[in-house]
BASE-758111 format. One line per 3 residues: number of its first residue (from 1); their letters; for each residue y, z, x of N, C-alpha, C. Coordinates in Angstrom, 1 decimal, m for minus. Each point is the difference from the previous one (the first is absolute). Example, Ala and Ser with C-alpha at 12.3 -4.5 7.8 and 13.67 -1.06 7.14 Angstrom:
% residues 2
1) AS) m5.7/7.8/13.2/1.2/0.0/m0.9/1.2/0.0/0.9; 1.1/m0.7/m0.4/1.1/0.0/0.9/1.1/0.8/m0.8
END
This chain:
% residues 270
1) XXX) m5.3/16.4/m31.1/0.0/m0.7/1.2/0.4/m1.5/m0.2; m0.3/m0.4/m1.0/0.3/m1.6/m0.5/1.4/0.2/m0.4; 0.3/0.7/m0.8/1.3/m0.2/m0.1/1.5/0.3/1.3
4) XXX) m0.9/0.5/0.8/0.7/0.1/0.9/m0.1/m1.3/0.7; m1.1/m0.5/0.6/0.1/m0.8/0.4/1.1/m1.5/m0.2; m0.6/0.2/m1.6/0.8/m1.3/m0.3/1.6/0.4/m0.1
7) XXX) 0.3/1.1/m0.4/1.4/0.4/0.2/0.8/m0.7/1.5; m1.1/0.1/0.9/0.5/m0.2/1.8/0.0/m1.1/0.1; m0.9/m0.7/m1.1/0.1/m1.6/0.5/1.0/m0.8/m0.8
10) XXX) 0.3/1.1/m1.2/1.2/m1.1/m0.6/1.4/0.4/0.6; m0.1/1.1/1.0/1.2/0.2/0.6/0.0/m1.0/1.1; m1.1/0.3/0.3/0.4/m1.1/1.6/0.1/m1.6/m0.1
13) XXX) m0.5/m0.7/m1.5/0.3/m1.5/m0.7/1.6/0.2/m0.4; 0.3/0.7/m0.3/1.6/0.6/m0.6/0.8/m0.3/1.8; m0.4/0.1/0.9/0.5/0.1/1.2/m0.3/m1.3/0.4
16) XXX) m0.7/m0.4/m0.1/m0.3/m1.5/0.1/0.6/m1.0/m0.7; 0.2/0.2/m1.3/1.1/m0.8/m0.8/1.2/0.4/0.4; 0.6/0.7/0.5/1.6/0.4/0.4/m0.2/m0.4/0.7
19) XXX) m0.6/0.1/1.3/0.4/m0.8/1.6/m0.5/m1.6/0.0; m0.8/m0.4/m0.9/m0.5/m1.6/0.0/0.0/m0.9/m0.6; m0.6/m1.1/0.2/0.2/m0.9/m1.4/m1.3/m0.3/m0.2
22) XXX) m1.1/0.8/0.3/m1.6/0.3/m0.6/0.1/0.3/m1.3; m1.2/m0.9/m0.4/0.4/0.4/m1.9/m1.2/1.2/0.0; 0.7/0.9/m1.1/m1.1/1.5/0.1/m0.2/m0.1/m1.5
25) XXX) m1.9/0.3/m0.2/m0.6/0.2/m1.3/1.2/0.0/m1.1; m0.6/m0.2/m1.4/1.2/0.0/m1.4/0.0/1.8/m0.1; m1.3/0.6/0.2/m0.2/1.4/0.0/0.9/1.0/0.5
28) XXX) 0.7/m0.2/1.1/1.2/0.7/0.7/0.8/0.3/m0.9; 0.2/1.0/m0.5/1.3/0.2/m0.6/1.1/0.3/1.0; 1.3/m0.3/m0.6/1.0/0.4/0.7/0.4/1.2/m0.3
31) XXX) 0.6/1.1/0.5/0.8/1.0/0.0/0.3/0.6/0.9; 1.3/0.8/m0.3/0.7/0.3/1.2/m1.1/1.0/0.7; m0.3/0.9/m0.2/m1.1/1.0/0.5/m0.6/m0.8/1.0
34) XXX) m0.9/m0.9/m0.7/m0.5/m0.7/1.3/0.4/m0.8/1.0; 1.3/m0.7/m0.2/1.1/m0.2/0.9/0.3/1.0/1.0; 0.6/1.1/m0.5/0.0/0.9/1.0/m1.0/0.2/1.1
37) XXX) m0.9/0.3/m0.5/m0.9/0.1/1.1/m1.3/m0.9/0.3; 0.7/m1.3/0.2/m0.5/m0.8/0.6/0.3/m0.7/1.2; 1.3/1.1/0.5/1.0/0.3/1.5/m1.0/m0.4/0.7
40) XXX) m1.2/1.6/m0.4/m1.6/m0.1/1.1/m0.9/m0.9/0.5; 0.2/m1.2/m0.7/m0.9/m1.3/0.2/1.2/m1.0/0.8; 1.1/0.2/m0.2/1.1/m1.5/0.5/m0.6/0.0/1.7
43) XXX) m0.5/1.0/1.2/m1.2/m0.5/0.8/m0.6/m0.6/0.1; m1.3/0.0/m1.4/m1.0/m0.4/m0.3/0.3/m1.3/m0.4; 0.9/m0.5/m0.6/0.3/m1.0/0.1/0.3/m0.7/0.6
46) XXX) 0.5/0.5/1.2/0.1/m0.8/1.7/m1.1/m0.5/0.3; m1.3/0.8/m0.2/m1.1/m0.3/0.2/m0.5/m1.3/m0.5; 0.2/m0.5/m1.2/0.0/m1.0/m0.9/0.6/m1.0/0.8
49) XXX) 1.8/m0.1/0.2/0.4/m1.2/0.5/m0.3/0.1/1.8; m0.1/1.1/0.2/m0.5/m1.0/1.6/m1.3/m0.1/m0.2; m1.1/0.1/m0.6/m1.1/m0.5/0.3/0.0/m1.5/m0.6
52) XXX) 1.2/m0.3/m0.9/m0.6/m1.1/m0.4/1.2/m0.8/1.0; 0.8/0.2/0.4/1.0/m0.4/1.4/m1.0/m0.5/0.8; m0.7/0.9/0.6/m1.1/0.0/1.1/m0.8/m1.1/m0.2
55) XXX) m0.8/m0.2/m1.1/m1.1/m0.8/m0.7/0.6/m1.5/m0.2; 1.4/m0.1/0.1/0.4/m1.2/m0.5/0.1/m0.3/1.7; 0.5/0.7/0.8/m0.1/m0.3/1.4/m0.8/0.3/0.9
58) XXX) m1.4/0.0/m0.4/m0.6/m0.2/0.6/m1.2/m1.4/m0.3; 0.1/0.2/m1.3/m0.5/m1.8/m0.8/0.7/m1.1/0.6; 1.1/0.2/0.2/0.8/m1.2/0.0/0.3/0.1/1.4
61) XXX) m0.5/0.6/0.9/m0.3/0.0/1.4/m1.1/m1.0/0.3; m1.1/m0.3/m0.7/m0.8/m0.6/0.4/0.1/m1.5/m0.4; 0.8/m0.2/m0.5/m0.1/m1.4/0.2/1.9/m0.8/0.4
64) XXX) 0.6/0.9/m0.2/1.3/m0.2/0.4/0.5/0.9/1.4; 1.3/m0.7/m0.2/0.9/0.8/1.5/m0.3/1.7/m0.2; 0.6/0.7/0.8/0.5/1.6/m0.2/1.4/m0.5/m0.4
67) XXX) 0.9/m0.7/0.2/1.6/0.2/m0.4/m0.4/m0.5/m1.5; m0.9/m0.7/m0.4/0.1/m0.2/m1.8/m0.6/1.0/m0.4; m1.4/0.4/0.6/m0.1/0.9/m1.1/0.4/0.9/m0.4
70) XXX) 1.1/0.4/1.4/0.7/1.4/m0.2/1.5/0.0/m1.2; 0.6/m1.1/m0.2/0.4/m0.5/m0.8/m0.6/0.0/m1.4; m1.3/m0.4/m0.2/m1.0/0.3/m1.0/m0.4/1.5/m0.3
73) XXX) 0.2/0.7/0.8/m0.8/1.3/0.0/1.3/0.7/m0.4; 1.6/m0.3/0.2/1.1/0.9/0.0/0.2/m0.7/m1.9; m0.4/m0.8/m0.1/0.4/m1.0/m1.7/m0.7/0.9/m1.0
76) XXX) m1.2/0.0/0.5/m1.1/1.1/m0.5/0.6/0.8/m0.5; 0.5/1.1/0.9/0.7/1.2/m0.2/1.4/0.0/m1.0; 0.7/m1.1/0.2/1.2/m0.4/m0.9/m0.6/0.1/m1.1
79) XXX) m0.9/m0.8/m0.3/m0.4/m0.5/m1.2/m0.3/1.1/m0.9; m1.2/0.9/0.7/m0.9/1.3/m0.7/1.2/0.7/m0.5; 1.0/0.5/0.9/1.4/0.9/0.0/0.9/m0.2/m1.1
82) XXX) 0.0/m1.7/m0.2/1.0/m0.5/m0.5/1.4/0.5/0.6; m0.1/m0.5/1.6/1.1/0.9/1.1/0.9/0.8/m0.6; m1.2/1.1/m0.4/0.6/1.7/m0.8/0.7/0.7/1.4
85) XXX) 0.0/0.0/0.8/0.7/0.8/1.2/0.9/m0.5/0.6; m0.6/m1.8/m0.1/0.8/m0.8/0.6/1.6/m0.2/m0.3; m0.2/0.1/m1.5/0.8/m0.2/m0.9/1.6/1.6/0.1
88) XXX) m1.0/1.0/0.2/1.0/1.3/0.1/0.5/m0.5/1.3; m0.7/m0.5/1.3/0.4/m0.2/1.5/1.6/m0.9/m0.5; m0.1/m0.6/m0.3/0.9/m1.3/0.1/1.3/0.7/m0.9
91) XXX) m0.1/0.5/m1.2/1.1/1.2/m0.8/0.6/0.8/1.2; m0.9/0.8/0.9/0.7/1.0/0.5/0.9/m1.0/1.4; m0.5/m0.8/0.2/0.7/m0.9/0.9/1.3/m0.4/m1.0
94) XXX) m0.1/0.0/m0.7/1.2/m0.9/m0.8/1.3/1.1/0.1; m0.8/1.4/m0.5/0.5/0.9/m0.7/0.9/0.7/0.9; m0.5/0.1/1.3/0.7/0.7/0.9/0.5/m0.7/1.0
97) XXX) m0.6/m1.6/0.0/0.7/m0.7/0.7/1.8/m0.4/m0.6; 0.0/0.1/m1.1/1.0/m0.6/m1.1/1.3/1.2/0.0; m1.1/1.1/m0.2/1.1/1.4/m0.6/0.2/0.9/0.5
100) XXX) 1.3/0.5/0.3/0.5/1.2/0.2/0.0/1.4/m0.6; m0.1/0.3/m0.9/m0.6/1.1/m0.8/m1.1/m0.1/m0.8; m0.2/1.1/m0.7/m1.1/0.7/m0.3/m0.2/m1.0/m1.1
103) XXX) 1.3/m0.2/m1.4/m0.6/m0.7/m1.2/0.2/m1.4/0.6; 1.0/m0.9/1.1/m0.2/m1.2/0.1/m1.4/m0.5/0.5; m0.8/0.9/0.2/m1.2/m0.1/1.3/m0.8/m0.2/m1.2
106) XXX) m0.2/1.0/m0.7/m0.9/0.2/m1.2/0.3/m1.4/m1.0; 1.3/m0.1/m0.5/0.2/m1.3/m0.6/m0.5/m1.7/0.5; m0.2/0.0/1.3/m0.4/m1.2/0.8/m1.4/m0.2/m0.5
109) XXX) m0.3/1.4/0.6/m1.7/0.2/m0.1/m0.7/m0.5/m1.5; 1.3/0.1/m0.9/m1.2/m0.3/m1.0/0.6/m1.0/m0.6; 0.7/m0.6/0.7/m0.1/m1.8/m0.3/m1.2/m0.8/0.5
112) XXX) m0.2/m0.7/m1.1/m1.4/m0.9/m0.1/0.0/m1.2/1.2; 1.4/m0.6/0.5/0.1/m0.8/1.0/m0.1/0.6/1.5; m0.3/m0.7/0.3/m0.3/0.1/1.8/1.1/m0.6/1.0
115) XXX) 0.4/0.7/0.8/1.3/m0.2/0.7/m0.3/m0.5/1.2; 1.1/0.0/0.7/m0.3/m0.4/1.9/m0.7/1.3/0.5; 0.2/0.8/0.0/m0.6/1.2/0.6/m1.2/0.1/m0.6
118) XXX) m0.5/m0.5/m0.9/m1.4/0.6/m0.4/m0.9/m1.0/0.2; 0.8/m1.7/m0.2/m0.9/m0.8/1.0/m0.2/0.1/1.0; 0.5/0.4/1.2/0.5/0.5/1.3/m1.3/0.4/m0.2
121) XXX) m0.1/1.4/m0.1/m0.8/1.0/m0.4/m1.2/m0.5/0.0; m0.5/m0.6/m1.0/m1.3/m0.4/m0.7/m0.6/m0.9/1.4; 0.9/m1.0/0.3/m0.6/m1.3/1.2/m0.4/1.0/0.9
124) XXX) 0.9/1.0/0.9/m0.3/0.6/0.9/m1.3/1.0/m0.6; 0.1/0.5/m0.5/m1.5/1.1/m0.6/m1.5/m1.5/0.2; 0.6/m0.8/m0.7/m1.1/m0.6/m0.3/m0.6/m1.2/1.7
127) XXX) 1.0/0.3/0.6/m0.1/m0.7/1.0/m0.7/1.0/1.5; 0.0/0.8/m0.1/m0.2/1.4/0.3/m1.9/0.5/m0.1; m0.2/m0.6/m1.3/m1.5/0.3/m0.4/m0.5/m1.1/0.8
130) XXX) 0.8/m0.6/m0.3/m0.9/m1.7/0.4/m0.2/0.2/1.4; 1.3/0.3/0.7/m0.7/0.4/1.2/m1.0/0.9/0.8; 0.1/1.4/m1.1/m0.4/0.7/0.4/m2.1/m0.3/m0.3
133) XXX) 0.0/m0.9/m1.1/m1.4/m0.6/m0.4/m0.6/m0.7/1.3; 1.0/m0.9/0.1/m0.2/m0.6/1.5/m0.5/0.5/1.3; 0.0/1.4/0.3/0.6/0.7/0.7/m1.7/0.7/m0.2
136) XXX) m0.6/m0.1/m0.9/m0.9/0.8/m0.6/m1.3/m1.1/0.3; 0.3/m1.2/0.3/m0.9/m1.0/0.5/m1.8/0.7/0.8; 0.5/0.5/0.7/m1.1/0.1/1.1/m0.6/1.3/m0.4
139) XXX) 0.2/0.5/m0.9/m1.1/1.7/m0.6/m0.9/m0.4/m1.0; m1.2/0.8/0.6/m1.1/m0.2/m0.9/0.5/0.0/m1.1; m1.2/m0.8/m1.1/m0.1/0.0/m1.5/0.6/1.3/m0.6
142) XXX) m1.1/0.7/0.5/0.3/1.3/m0.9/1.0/1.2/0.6; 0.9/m0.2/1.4/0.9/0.6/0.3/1.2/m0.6/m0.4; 0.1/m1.6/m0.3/1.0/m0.4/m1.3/m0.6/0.7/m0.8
145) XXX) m1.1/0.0/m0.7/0.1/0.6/m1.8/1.1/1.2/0.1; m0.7/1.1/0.9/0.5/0.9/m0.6/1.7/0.2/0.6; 0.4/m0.7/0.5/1.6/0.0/0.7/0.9/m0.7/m1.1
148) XXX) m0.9/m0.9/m0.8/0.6/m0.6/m0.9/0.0/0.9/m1.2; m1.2/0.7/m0.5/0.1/1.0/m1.0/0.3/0.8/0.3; 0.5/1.2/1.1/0.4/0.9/0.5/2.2/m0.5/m0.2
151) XXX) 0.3/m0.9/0.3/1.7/m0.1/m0.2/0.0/m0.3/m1.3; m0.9/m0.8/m0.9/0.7/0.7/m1.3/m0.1/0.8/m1.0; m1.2/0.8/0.3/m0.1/1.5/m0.6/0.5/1.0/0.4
154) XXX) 0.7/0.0/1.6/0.1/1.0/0.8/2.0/m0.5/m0.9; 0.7/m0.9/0.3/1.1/m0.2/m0.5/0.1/0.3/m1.5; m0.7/0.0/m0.6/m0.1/0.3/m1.5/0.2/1.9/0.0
157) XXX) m0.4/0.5/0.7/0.1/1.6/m0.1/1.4/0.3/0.6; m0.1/m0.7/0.9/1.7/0.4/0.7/1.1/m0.3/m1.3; m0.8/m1.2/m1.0/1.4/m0.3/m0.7/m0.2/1.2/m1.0
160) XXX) m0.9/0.5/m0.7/m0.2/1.2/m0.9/0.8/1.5/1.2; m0.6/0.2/1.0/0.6/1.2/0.2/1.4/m0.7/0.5; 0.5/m0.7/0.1/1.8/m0.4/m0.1/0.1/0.5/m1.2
163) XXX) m0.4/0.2/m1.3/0.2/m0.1/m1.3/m0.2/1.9/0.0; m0.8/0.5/0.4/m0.1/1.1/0.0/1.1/0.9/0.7; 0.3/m0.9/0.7/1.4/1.2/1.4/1.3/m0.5/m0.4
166) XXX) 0.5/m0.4/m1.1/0.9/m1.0/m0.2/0.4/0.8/m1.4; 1.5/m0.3/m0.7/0.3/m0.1/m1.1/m0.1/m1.3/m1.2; m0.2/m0.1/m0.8/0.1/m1.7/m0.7/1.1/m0.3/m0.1
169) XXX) 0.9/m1.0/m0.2/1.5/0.3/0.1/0.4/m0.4/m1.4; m1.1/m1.3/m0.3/0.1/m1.0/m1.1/0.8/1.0/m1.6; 1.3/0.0/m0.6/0.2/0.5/m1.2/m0.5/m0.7/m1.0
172) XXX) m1.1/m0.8/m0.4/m0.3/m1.1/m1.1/m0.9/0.2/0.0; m0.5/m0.8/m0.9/m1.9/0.0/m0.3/m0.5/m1.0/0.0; 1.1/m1.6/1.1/m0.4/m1.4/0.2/m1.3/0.3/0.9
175) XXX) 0.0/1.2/0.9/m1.1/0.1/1.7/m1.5/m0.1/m0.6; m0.6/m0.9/0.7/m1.3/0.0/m0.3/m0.4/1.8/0.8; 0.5/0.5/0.3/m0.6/0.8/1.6/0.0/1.1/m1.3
178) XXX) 1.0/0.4/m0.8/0.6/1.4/m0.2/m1.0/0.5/m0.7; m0.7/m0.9/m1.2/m1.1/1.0/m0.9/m1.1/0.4/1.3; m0.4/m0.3/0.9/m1.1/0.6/1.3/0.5/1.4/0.7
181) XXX) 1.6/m0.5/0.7/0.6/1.1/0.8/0.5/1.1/m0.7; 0.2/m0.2/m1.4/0.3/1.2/m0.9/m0.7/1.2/0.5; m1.3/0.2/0.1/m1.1/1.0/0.0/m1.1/m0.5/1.0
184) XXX) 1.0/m0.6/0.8/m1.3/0.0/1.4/m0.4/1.4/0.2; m1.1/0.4/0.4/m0.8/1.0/0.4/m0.2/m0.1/1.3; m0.3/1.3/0.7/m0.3/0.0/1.3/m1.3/m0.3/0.6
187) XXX) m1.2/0.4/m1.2/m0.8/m0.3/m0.1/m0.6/m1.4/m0.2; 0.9/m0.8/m0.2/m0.7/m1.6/m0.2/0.8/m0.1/1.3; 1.2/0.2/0.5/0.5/m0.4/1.7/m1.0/0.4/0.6
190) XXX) m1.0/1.0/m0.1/m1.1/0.1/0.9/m1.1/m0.5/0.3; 0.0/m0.6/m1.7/m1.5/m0.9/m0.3/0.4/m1.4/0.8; 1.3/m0.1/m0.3/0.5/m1.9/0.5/m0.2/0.3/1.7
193) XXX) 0.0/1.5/0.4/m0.1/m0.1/1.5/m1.4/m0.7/0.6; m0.5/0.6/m0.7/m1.4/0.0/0.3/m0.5/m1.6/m0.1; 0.3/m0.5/m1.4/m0.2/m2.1/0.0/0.7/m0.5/0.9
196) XXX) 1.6/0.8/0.3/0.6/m0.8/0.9/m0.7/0.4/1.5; m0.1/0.7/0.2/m0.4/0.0/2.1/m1.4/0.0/0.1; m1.1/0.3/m1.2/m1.3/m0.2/0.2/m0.4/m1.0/0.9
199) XXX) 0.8/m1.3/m0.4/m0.8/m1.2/0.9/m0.1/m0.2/1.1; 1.7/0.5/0.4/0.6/0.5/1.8/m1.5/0.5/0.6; m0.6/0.6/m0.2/m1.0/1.4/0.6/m1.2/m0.7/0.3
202) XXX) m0.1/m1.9/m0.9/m0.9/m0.2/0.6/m0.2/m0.8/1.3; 1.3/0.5/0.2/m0.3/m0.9/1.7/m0.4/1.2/0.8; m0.5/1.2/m0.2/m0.7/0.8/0.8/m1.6/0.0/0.4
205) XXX) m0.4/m1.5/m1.0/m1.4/0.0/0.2/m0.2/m1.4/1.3; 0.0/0.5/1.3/0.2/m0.7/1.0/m1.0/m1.7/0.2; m0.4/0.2/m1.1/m0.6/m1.6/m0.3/0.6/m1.1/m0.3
208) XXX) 1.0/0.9/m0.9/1.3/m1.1/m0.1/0.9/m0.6/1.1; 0.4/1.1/0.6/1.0/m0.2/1.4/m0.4/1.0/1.3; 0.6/m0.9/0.9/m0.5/0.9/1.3/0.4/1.3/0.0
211) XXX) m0.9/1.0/1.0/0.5/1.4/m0.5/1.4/0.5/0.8; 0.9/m0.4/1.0/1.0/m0.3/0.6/1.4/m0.6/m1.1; m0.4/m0.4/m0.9/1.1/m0.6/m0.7/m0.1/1.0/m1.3
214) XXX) m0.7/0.9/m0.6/m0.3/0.6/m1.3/1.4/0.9/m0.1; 0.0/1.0/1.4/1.8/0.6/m0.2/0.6/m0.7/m0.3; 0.7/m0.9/0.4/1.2/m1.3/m0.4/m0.1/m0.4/m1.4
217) XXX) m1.3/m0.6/m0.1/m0.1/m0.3/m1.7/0.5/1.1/m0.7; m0.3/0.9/0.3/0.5/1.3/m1.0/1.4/0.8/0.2; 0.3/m0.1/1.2/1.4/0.7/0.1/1.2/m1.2/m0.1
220) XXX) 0.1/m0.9/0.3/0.8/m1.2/0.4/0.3/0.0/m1.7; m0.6/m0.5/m0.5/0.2/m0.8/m1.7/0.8/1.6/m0.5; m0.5/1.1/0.3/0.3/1.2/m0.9/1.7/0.6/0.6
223) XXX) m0.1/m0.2/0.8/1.3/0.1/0.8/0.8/m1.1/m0.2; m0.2/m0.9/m0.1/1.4/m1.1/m0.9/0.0/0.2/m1.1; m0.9/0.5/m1.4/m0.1/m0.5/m0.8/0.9/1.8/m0.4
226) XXX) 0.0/0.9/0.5/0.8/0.8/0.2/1.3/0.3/0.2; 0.2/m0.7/0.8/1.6/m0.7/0.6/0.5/m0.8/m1.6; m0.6/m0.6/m0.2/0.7/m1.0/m0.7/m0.2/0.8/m1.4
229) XXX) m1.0/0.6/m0.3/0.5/1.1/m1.3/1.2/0.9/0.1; 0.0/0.2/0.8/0.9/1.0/0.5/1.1/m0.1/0.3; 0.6/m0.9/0.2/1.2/m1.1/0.4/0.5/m0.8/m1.1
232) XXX) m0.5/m0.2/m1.4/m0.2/m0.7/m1.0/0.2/1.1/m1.0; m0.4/1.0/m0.1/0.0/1.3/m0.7/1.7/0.5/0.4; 0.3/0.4/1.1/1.2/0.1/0.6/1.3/m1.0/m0.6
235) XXX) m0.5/m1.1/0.1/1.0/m1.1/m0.2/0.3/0.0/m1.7; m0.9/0.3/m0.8/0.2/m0.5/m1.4/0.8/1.4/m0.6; m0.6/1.3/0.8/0.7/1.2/m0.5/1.2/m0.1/0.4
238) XXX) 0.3/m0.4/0.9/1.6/m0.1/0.6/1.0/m1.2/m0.8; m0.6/m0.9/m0.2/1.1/m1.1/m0.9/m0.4/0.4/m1.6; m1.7/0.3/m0.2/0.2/0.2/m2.0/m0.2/1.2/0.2
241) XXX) m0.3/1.1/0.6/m0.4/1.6/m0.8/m1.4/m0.4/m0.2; m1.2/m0.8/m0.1/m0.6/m0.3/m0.3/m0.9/m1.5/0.2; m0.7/0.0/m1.2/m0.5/m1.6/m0.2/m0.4/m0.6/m1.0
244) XXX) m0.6/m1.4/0.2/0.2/m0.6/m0.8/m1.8/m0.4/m0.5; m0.4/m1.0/m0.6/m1.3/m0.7/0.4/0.1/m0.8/0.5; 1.0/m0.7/0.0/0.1/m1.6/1.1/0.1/1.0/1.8
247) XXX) 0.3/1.1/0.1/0.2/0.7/1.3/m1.4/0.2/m0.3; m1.1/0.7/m0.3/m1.1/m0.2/0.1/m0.6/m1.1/0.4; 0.1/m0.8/m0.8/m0.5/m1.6/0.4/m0.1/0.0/1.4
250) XXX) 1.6/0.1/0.6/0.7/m0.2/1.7/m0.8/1.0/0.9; m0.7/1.1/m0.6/m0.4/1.0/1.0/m1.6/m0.9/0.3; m0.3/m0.4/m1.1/m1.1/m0.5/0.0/m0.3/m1.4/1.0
253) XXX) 0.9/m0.7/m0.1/m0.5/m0.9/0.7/0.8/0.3/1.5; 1.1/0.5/0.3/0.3/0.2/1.0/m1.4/1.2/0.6; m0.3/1.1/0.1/m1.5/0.6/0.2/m1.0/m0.5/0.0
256) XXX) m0.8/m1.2/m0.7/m0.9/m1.3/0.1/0.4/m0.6/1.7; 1.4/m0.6/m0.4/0.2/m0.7/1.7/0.0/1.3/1.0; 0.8/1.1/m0.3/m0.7/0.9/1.3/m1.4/0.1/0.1
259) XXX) m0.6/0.3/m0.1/m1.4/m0.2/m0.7/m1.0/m0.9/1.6; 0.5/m1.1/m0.7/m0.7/m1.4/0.5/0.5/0.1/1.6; 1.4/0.8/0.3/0.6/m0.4/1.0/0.0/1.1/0.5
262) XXX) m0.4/0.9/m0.1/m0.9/1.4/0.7/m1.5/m0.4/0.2; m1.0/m0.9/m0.3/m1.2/0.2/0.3/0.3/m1.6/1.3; 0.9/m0.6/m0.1/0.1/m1.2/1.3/0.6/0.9/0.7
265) XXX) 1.0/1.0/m0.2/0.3/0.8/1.1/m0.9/0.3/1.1; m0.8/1.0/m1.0/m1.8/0.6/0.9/m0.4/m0.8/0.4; m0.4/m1.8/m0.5/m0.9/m0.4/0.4/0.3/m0.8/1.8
268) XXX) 1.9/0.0/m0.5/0.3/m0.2/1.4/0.2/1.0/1.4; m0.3/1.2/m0.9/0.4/1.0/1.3/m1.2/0.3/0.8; m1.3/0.0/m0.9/m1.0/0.6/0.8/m1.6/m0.9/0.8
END
């Protein structure tokens, strides 16, 4: 039982070192094995940066504006990430913004510079949260928490099952992504289901939110965050055959903003 245990825990620190810039025990070993299947925690790790997203914006609510802390609370998230998603967002802007086929697309993408299209990109995404934090002003404490922890664990699974419904396209062994997608399992896409939408479910306990708005919260965010898998999945198979990890990255933060902009939907409809 111990060895199991700790087997689960240096898989899921192994997941935590790939998606962050958290420093993990000397004890972690690295290996591919536990790379692989550390797919199952990249949720769980949503859990990690939006609570501490959340925590930074809500400290820095009390004695500052909402427009700084939210600013503070989005820096937060850069910082933990070391803009790991951000970074693929602004490639696939470059990448498809720039190219016409399959290898010019892929050759953009893995240029280290940043183009007009991917700053384009980045201001609008990043301008987009800000608003949408804004926007997030007037909800209880704890129906921000969990709206906040709910878009980036819920977008973290969308970016793993993109990975799962997808080919890799990458022919090299530059991709951070490929030793993970090699032998993704169906069974960790299930486990990441579960860290990813767990949080969603807690807006069913009507203490959080009125019982009138609880449908909305739940269908609204699930139904864009749908659309935009699905449309993004579509799009990458049709210009690469496939994907990339910087296209992951893009599922991810584009599904976060659906996310945030499905629960202002509900909260304006009902």
């Amino acid at each position: 039982m111990f060895g199991f245990v700790r087997k689960e825990l240096i898989i899921f620190l192994s997941s935590v070192r790939y998606n962050t810039r958290i420093l993990v025990p000397s004890w972690v070993e690295h290996s591919d094995e536990y790379l692989n299947s550390s797919s199952r925690y990249f949720p769980l790790v949503g859990w990690i940066v939006g609570t501490a997203t959340w925590f930074v914006l809500w400290v820095s609510d009390l004695s500052l504006t909402w427009e700084i802390s939210i600013v503070l609370a989005m820096a937060a998230s850069v910082f933990i990430t070391g803009a790991f998603h951000e970074d693929g967002f602004t490639d696939v802007c470059d990448g498809f913004g720039g190219g016409w086929t399959k290898e010019k697309i892929l050759e953009i993408m893995k240029d280290s510079r940043i183009g007009a299209f991917g700053t384009i990109g980045i201001i609008l995404v990043l301008l987009l949260k800000f608003v949408c934090y804004k926007s997030l002003e007037e909800f209880s404490i704890e129906v921000l928490f969990i709206t906040i922890l709910s878009s980036h664990s819920s977008s973290r699974f969308w970016a793993l099952f993109t990975a799962k419904t997808l080919t890799y396209v990458r022919e090299d062994q530059l991709s951070k992504a490929k030793p993970i997608i090699k032998t993704l399992k169906i069974s960790n896409v299930v486990i990441a289901g579960v860290w990813g939408l767990a949080p969603w479910f807690a807006f069913l306990h009507n203490e959080y939110l009125p019982s009138d708005r609880v449908f909305g919260f739940l269908l609204y965010p699930f139904l864009l965050q749908s659309f935009g898998y699905l449309y993004l999945r579509s799009f990458y198979k049709k210009w690469l055959g496939g994907y990339t990890g910087d296209c992951l990255g893009a599922v991810q933060q584009v599904t976060e903003l659906l996310y945030l902009i499905g629960i202002i939907a509900a909260w304006k409809s009902f």
